[in-house]
N, C-alpha and C positions, 0 to 999 in steps of 0.2 A: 504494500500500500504506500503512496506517497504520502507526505507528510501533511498536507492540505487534506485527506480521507482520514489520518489518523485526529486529526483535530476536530474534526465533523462528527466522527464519532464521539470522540473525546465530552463534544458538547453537549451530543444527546443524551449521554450519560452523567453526566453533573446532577450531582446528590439533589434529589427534590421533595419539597414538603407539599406541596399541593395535590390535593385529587383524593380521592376512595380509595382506598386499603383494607385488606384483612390481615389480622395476625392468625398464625396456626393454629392457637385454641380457639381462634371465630370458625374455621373451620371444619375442626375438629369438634363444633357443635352443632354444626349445620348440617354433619352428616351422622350425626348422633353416636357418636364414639364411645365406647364404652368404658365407665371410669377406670383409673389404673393408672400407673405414673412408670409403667416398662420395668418395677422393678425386679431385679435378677436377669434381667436380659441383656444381653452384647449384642451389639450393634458396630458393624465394620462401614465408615464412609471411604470407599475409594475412590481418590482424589488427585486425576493427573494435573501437574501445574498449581500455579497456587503455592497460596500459606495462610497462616489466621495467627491469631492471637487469642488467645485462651480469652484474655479481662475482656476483651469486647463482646464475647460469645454470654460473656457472664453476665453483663449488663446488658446485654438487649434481653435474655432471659426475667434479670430482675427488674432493671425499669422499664421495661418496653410490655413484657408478658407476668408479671407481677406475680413472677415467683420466688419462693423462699430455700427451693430445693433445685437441684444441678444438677446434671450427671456427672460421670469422672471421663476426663477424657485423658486421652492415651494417645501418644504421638508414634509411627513405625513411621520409617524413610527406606523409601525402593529406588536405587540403592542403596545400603547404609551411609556410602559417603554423602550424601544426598542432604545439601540445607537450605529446603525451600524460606524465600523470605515473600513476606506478604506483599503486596503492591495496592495498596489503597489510592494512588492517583492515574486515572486514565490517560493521562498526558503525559506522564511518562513511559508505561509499557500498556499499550492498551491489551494487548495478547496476556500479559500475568494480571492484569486487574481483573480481564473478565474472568479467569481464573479463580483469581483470590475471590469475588462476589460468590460465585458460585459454589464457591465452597465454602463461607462464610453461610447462606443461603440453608443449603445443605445440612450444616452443626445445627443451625440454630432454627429450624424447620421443624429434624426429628426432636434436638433436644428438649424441645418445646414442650412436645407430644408425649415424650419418652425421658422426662426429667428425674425418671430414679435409675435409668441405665449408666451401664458404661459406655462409652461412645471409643471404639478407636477408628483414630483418623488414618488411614492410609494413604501417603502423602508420596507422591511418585514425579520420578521428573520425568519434564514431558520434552523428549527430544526426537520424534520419530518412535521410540520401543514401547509406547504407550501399552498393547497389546500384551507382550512377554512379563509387562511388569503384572499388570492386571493379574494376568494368570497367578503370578505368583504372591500378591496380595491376597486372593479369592483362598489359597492353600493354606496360605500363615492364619486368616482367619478363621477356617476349617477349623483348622489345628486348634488354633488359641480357644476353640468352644465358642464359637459368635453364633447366635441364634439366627441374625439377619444382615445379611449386605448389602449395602447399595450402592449402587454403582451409575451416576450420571454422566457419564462419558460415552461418546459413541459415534460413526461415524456409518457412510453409507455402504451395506453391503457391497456397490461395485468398486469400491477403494479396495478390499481384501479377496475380491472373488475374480474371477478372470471366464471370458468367456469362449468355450469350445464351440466356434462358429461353423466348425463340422458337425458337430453330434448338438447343437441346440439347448448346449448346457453349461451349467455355469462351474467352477470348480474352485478351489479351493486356494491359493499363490503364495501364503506361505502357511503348507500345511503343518509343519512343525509346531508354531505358535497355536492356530488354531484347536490341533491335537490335547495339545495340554489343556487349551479353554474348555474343551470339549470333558477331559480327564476330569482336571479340579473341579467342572459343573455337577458331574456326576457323580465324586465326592461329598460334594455339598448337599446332594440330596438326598443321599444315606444315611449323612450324618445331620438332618433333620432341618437343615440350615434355608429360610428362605433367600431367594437373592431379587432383590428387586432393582430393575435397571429402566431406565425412563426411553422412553420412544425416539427422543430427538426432536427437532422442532422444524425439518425440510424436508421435502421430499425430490429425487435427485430421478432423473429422468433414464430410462439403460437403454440398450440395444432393443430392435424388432429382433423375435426368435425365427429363429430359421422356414420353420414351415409355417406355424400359425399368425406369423409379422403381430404378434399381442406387443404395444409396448408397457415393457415395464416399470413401474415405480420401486426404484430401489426402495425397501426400509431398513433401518439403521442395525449395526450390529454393535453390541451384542444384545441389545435388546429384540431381536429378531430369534434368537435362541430358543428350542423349547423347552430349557431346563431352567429359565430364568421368567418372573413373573415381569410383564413388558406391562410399563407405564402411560398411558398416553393423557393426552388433555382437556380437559374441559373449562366453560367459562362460566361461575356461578355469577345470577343477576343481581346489579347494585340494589339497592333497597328504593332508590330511585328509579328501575327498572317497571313498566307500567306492567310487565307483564309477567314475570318474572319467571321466567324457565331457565334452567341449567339448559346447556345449547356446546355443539362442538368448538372448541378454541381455534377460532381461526380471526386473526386480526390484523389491518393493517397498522406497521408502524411506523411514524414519521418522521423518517431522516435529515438531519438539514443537510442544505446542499453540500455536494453535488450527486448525491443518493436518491432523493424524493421516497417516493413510497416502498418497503417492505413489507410483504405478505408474511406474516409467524403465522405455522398453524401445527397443530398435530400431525406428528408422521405416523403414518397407517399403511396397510394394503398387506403384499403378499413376499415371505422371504422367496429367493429363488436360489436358495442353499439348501433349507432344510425342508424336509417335508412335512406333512400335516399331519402332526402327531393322534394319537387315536384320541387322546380326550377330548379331541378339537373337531370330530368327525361330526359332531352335533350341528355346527353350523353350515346349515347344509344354504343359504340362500346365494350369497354375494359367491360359495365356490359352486354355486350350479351357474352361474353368468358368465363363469369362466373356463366351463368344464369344458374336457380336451383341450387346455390352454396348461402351462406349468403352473400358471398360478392358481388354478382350481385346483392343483394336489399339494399345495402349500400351505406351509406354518400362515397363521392371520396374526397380524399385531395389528392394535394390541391385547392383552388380555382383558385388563380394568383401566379405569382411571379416575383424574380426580382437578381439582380446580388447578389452570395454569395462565390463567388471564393474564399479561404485562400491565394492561387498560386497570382492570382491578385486581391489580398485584399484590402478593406480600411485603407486606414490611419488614428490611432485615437493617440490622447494623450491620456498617459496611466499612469496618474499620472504626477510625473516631468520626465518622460520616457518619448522618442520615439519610439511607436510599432507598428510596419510594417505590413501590409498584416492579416488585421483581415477578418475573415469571416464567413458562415454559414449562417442558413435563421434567427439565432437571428441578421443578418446585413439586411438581404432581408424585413422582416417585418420592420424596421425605414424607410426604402424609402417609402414603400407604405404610410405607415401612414404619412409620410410627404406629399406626395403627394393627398392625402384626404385632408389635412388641406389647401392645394394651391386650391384643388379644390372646398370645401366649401365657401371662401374665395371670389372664382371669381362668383359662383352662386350667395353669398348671403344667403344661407341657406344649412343647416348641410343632406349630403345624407345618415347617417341612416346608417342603415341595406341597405347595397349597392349589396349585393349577386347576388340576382334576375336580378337587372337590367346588373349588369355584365356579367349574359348570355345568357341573352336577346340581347345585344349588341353584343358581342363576334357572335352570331350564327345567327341572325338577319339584325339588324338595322348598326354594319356599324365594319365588322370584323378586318378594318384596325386598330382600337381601343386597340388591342395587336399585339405586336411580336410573332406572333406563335413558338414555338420552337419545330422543328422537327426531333434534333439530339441528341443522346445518353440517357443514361438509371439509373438505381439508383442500379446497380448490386453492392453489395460492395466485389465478387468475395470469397463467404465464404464457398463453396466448392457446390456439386451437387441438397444439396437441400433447396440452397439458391433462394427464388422467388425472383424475378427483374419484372420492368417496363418500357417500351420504348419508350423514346416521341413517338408521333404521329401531327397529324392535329388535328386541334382544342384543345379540353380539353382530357388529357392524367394524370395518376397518378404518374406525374414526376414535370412536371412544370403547371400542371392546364391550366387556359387559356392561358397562358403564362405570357410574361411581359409587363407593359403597355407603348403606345406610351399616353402621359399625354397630351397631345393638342387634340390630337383627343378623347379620351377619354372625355375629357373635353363638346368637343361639341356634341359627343354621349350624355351625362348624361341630357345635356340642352336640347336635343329635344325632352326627354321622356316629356311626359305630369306630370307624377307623381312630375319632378323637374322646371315646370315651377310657 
């Protein structure tokens, strides 16, 4: 970027007090969470790029979210020589501020939610190996007994996949690293661990496939994985909202120049890695539109989701700043995971790999268990042969199941046998 782009940015990001906000616990009541403060539970953030500072985490907690209790948090560095320092000004590295935001974001999102946990941060540097580290983040967590991971890092499937323009398929480019993501995932579900990883916020355009010319919308990895629960977005309405439906997160943002407008919206649709695991065989609509296409026998991201508005963003401390109106599904993945850790918490025992039973419930056993979300779409309007996705009933590749009501959920997950 030249320097004239890095400044523009620079500006639209200047710490701001005006406008609508929620904090985590407005949230966490709107979707009626069930009480509990995560205690006994670890909670792994991994965090490429980036740094934070513990007192500011503590103070938005205490004077922002007005509480009396903290969790512990716990610094690892991948690789141990590894000394992230924070960047609280945009004008100096805009690449580690949005960084440091995000993982400031992240702490103090779950910690909010999950203020009797231990929180370790996993704090990676990001030079290209972002991947290899991950992996071996996800392991140490295993290990150290983490209940839940999160992970909002991510990028577009066709960055790591390559495509065999003989055979119509896409494969794998460095399968080594992915092997191990693949290994550690399936460690972590053994070992009872959920991992929630956010959707991303773009969707990136791929190749027409060889016979049936489908274009595809990449979705993001590793939240495209079927061993990881995929976050996506939604936009709860302001109180000023006449009408007030929860509706797909898709929004323009206002760039100043020489940007003008950006479309954020939820990344959704269909991986073109992995296939459609059998829990997922239930949704049978959006892959009957594409059957005989690859992406009618694909993984659907996302699984759930939950508020990611920028418009009506979270309030985080952002350093010794005040910064208004954060958003994206890297906000939408810390609710859920905080609300895993409430839920753990009230059963008594860690639900794992929670997929299955999610849509199981969801289409089953007791649908009021999500907010179905039935409005708007993830178009980011990029001209004719841009593919888009449109909520629906049920699971749709915009908002997945939708977003949860966490009380009922709660007593969904208790009446499975699997979590008695």
């Amino acid at each position: 970027m030249t320097p004239e782009q890095l400044e523009a940015i620079a500006r639209m990001f200047k710490p701001k007090q005006e406008g609508e906000y929620l904090l985590p616990l407005d949230v966490a009541k709107r979707y009626n969470f069930p009480k509990a403060t995560g205690k006994g539970q670890k909670i792994a953030v991994i965090s490429p790029g980036g740094g934070y500072e513990k007192k500011y985490v503590k103070k938005y907690l205490s004077e922002i979210c007005g509480l009396d209790r903290f969790p512990t948090f716990v610094n690892k560095c991948i690789p141990e020589s590894y000394v992230p320092v924070p960047c609280h000004d945009y004008k100096k590295n805009i690449k580690e501020a949005l960084n440091t935001a995000e993982l400031y974001a992240n702490l103090e999102l779950v910690g909010a939610i999950a203020n009797d946990a231990t929180i370790i941060a996993y704090l990676l540097k990001k030079d290209g190996l972002e991947l290899s580290r991950i992996w071996r983040a996800i392991e140490d967590a295993v290990n150290n007994g983490c209940s839940i991971i999160l992970i909002c890092h991510s990028m577009p499937e066709s960055r790591v996949a390559l495509l065999n323009r003989e055979l119509g398929e896409y494969y794998w480019d460095n399968s080594a690293t992915i092997k191990n993501i693949d290994r550690v995932l399936l460690k972590a579900k053994k070992h009872g661990v959920t991992v929630c990883v956010s959707t991303g916020n773009s969707l990136e355009l791929g190749d027409f496939m060889k016979e049936n010319l489908v274009m595809v919308r990449h979705v993001e990895f590793p939240g495209s994985h079927p061993l990881v629960l995929s976050v996506g977005g939604t936009r709860l309405p302001k109180p000023s909202d006449s009408r007030g439906v929860e509706s797909t997160w898709n929004e323009k943002t206002p760039f100043p120049p020489p940007f003008g407008q950006l479309f954020n919206t939820t990344t959704g649709g269909f991986s073109v890695m992995y296939k459609r695991p059998e829990w997922q065989k239930i949704i049978s609509k959006y892959q009957d539109d594409y059957s005989g296409t690859i992406v009618g026998k694909m993984r659907g991201v996302p699984d759930v989701a939950a508020h990611a508005s920028s418009d009506y963003g979270y309030r985080i401390l952002f350093g010794p700043h005040q910064f208004d109106r954060v958003g994206g599904t890297s906000s939408a993945a810390p609710i859920w995971a905080g609300l895993i850790a409430r839920i753990n918490e009230r059963l008594e025992l860690n639900v794992g790999f929670v997929n299955e039973a999610l849509y199981e419930i969801a289409y089953n056993s007791c649908p009021t268990a999500f907010n179905d979300i039935i409005e708007g779409d993830n178009n980011r309007m990029m001209g004719p042969h841009d593919i888009n996705y449109s909520a629906q009933s049920y699971w749709d590749p915009c908002t997945g199941l939708g977003s949860p009501n966490g009380g009922e959920l709660l007593r969904a997950l208790k009446n499975l046998p699997r979590y008695q």
